[in-house]
C-alpha positions as CSV (number, residue, x, y, z in Angstrom):
1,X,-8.2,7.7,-21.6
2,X,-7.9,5.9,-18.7
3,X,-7.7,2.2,-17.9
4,X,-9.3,-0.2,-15.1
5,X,-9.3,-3.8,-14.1
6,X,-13.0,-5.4,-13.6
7,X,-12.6,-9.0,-11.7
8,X,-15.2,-11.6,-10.7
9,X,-12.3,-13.7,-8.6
10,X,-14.9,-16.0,-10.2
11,X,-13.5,-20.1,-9.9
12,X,-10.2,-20.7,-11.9
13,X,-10.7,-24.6,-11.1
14,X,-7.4,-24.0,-8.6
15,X,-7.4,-24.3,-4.6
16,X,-9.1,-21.6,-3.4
17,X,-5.1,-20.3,-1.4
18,X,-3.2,-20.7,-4.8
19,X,-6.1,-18.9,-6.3
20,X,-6.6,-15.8,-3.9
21,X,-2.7,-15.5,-3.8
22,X,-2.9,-15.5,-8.2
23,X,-4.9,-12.7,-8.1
24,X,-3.3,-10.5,-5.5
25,X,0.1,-11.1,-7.4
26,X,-2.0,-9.9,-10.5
27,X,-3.5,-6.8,-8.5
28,X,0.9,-6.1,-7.7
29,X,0.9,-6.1,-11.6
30,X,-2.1,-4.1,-12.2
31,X,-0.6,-1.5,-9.7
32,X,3.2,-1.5,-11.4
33,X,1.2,-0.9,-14.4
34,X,-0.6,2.4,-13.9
35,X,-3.5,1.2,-14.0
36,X,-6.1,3.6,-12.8
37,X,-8.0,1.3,-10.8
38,X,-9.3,-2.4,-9.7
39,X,-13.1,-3.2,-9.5
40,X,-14.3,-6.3,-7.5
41,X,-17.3,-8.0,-8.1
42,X,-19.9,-8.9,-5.4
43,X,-21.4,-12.5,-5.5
44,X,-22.6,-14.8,-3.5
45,X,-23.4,-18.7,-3.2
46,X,-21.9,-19.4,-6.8
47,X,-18.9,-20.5,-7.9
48,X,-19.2,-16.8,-10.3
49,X,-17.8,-14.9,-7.4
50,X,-15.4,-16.0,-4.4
51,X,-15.3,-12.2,-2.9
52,X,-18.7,-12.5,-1.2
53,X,-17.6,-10.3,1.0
54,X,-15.1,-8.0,-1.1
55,X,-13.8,-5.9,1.8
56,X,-11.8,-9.1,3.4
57,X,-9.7,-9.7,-0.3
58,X,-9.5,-5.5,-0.7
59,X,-7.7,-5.0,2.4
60,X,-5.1,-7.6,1.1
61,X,-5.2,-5.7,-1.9
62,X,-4.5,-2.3,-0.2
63,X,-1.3,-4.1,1.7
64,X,-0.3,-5.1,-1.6
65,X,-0.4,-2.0,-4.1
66,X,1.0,1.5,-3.7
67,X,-0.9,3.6,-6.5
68,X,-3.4,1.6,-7.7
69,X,-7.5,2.4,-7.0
70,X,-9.2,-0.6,-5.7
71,X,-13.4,-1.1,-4.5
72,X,-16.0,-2.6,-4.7
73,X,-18.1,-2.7,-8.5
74,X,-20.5,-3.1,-6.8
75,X,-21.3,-3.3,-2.9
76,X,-25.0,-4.9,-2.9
77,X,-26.4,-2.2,-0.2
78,X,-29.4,-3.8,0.6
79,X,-27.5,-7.0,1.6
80,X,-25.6,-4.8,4.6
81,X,-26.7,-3.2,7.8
82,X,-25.3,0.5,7.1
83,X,-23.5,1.0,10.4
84,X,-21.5,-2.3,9.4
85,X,-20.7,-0.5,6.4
86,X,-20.1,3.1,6.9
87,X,-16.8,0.9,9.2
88,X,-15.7,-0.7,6.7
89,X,-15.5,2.0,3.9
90,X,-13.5,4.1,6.4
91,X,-11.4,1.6,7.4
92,X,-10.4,0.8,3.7
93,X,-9.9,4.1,3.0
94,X,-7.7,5.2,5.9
95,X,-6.1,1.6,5.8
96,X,-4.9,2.8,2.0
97,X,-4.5,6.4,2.4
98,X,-6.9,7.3,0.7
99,X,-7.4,4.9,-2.7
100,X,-10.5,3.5,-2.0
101,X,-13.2,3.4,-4.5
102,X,-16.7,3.1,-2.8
103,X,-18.6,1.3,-5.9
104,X,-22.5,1.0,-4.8
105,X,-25.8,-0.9,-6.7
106,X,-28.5,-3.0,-5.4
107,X,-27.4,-5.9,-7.2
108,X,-28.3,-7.8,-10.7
109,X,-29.2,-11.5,-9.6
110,X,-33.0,-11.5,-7.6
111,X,-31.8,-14.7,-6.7
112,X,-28.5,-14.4,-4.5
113,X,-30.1,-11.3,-3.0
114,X,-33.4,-13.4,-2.0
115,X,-30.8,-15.8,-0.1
116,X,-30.9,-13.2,2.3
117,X,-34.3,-12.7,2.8
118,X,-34.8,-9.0,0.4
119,X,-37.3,-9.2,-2.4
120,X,-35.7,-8.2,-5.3
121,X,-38.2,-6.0,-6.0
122,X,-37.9,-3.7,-3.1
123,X,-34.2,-2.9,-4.5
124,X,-34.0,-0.2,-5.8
125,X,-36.3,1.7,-2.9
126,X,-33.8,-0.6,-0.5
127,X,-30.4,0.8,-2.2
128,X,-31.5,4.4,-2.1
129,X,-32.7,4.7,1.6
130,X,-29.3,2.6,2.4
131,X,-26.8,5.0,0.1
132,X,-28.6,8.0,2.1
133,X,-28.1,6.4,6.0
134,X,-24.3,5.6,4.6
135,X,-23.6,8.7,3.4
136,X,-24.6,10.5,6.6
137,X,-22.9,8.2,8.1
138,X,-19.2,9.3,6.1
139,X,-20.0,12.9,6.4
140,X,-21.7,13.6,9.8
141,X,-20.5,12.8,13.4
142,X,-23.8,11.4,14.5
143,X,-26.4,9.6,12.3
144,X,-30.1,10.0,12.2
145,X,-32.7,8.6,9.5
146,X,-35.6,8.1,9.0
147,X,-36.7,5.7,6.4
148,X,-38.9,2.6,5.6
149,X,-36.5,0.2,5.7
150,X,-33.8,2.1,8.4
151,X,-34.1,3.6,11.4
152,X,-31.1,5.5,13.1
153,X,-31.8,8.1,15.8
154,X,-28.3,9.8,17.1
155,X,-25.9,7.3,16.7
156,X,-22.3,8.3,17.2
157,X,-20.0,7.6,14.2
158,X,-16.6,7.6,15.3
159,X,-14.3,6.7,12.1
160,X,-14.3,9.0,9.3
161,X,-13.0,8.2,5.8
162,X,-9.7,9.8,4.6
163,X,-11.5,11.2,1.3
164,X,-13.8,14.0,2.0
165,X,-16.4,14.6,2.2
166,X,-16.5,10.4,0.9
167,X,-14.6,8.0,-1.2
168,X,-14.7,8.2,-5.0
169,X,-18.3,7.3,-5.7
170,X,-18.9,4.7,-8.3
171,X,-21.6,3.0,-9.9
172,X,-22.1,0.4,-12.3
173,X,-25.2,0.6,-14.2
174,X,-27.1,-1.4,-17.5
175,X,-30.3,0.8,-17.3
176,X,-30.8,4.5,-18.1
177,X,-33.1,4.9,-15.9
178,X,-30.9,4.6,-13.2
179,X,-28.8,7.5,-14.8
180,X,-30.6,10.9,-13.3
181,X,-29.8,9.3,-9.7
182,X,-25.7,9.0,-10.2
183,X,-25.5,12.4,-12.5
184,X,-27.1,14.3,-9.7
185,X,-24.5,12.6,-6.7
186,X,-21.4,13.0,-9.2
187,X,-20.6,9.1,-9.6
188,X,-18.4,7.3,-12.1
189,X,-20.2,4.9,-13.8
190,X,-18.8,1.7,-15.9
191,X,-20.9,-0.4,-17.7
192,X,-21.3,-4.2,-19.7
193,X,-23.8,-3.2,-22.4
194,X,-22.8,-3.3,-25.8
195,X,-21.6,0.0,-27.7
196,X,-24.9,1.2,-29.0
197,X,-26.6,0.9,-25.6
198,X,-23.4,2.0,-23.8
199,X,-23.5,5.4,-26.3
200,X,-26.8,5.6,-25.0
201,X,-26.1,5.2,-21.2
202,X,-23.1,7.9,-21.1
203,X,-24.7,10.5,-23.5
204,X,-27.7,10.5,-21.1
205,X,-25.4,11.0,-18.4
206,X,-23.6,13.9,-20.1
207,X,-26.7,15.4,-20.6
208,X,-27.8,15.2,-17.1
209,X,-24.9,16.7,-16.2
210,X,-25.3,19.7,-18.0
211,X,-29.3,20.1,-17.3
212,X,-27.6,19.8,-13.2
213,X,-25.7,23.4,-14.7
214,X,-22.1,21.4,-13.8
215,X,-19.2,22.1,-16.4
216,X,-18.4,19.5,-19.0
217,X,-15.2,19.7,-18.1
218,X,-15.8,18.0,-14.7
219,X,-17.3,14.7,-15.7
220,X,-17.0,12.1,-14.1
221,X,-15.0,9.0,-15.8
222,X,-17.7,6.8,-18.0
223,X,-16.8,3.8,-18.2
224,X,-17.1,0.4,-20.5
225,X,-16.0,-3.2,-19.5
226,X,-14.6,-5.8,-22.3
227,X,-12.9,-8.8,-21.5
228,X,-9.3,-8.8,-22.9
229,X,-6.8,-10.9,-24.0
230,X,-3.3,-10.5,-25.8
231,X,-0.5,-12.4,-27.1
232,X,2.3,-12.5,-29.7
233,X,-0.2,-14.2,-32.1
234,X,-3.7,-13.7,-32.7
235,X,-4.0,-17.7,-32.9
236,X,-2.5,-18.1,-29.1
237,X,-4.9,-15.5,-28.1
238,X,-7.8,-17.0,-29.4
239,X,-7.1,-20.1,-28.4
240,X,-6.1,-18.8,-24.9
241,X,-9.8,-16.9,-24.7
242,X,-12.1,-19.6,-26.3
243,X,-10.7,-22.8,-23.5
244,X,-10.7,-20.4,-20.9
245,X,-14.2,-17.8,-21.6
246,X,-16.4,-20.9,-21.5
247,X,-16.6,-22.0,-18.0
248,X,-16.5,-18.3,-17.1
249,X,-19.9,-17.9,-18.9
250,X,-21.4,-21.6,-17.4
251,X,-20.7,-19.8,-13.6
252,X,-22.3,-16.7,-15.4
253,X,-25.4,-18.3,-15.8
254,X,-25.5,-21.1,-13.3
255,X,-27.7,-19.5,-10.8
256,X,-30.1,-18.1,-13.0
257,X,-30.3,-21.6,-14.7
258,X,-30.6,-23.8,-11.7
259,X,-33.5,-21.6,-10.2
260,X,-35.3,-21.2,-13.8
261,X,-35.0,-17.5,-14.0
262,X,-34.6,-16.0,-17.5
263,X,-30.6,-14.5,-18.0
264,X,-30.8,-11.1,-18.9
265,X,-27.8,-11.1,-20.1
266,X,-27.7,-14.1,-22.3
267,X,-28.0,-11.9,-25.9
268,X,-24.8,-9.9,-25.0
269,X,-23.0,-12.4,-23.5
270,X,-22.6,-15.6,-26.1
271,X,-21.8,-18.9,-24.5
272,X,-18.5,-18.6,-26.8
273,X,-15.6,-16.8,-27.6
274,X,-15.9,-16.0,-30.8
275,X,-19.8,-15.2,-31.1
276,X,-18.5,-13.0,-27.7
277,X,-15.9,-11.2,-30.4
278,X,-17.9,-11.2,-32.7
279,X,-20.5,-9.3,-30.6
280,X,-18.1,-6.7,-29.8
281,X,-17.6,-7.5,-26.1
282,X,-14.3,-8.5,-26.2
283,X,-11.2,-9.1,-28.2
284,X,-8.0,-11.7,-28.0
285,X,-5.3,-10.4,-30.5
286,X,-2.1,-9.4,-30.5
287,X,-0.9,-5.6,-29.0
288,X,-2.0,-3.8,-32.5
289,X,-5.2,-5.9,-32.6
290,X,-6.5,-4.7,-29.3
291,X,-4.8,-1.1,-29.5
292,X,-7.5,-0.5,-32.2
293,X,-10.1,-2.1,-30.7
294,X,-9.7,0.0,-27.9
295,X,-9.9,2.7,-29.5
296,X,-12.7,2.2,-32.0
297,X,-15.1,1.1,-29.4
298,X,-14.4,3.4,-26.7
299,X,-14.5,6.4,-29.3
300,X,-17.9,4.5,-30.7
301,X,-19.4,4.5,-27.0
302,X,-18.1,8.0,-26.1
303,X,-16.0,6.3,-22.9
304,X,-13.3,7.8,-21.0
305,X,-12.7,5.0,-19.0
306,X,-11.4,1.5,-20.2
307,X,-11.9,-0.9,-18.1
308,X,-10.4,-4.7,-18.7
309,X,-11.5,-8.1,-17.6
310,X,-8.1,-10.0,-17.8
311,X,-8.3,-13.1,-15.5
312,X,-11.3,-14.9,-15.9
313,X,-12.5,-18.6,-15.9
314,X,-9.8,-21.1,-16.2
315,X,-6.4,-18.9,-17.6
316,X,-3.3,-19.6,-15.9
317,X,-1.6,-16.8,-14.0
318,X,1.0,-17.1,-16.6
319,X,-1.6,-16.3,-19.5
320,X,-3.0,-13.6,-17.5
321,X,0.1,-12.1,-16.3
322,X,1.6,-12.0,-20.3
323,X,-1.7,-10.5,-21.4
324,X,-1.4,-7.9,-19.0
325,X,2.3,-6.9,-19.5
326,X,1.7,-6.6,-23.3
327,X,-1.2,-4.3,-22.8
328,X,0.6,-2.2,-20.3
329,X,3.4,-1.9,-22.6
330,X,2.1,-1.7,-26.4
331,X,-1.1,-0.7,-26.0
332,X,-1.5,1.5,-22.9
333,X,1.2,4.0,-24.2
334,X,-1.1,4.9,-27.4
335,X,-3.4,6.2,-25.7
336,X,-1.5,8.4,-22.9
């Protein structure tokens, strides 16, 4: 089993320099750790996500770590021009020798993406066409595609990523219908749903996988997210997650609310704490409390990959930074 760190650098209610310097300290932390690796949302125009554009806050984060993983979960492809992109990756990459993690999707929200013009429902067909130009793009010294959407006819590409033939492919995914596309390119995957649907999502995928004739043995990491938090007492950490959860899950839904489109999320994702717990998306306990969570669900949803959202809403460095230490020190360690 490994272990991950999924972060919406969604508004902690604190100026926006004390808050972007919280969470590098925290990535420090993540990285002293051994935790595999750091996942950064992509939002935009909402107070859910201040990384809009996640490659300005990764390069801090790749001047601030030595070990630890870091990317994108996910970069919204339609939302970039791919030459602008196909820079950035390989500058991340060489910039961190080599840690980047290139997390890709076309996005959740149809209305941030139709801020910028792209009809949501053109997405998927978007994504795809975009993923292909890119990945020319970080293999090939000049690029040439031909698509609906993109047009490139012999452009020179003169950076190259330090990975080969690309970085670490990730993708975060809710629907299985999306599996057949990242089992046949080899991507990790991490994903939100519940245990049941999650089961569902990464047995698919491990059956893909073996229909493609690729060995078991090479899977890719699958992945579940939970949001975590741990303290001496199972009272502290419940009060800890149920003051600080709630104004995470208003930003949640803000957009979606304001704009009168239906939250597809809103079943797994309780407006509080403990119908969240309850649910089975989360847990705030004390080390043994949340060593056996871990384990029960991520044996229940056959995941290999443990990925923990830590700093969310309105906790406190401090609350974060405890919660963190006493998983990295009582609960990581059982599962080595």
């Amino acid at each position: 089993m490994r272990f991950g760190v999924f972060d919406h650098l969604d508004d902690s209610s604190r100026p926006l320099v004390q808050h972007f310097e919280e969470r590098l300290r925290l990535t420090e932390a993540y990285d002293r750790a051994g935790f595999y690796g750091y996942h950064l949302a992509e939002h935009h125009n909402t107070p859910l996500g201040y990384a809009p554009s996640p490659g300005i806050f990764l390069a801090a984060v790749a001047q601030r770590t030595t070990r630890l993983k870091f990317g994108p979960m996910v970069y919204l492809l339609p939302l970039y021009h791919p030459l602008r992109l196909i820079d950035e990756v390989c500058m991340l990459d060489q910039m961190s020798q080599g840690r980047f993690l290139y997390g890709v999707g076309r996005g959740i929200s149809p209305i941030e993406v139709g801020f910028y013009g792209v009809d949501f429902a053109t997405g998927t067909e978007r994504f795809r066409e975009a993923f292909e130009a890119i990945r020319i793009g970080l293999t090939e010294n000049v690029l040439t595609f031909h698509g609906k959407y993109y047009e490139f006819d012999g452009v020179p590409i003169v950076m190259k990523p330090l990975q080969k033939p690309y970085p670490e492919l990730w993708y975060g995914t809710s629907r299985p219908d999306s599996i057949p596309w990242a089992a046949e390119r080899g991507a990790h995957i991490i994903t939100l749903r519940d245990t049941t649907a999650a089961r569902a999502i990464i047995d698919l995928y491990k059956s893909e996988w073996t229909n493609l004739g690729r060995d078991e043995a090479e899977l890719p990491m699958m992945g579940i997210n939970r949001h975590i938090v741990v303290a001496q007492t199972e009272t502290e950490a419940r009060e800890i997650a149920g003051r600080t959860y709630r104004p995470w899950r208003r930003h949640m839904e803000l957009l979606w609310a304001e704009y009168g489109v239906p939250f597809p999320l809103k079943d797994s994702l309780p407006e509080e704490w403990d119908a969240l717990q309850a649910h089975g998306h989360g847990i705030a306990g004390t080390p043994r409390q949340v060593r056996d969570y871990v384990g029960a669900v991520a044996e229940a949803a056959g995941a290999s990959y443990f990925v923990c959202d830590f700093a969310f809403g309105t906790i406190a460095y401090e609350e974060a930074r405890r919660s963190i230490d006493l998983f990295a020190s009582e609960v990581m360690p059982a599962f080595a």
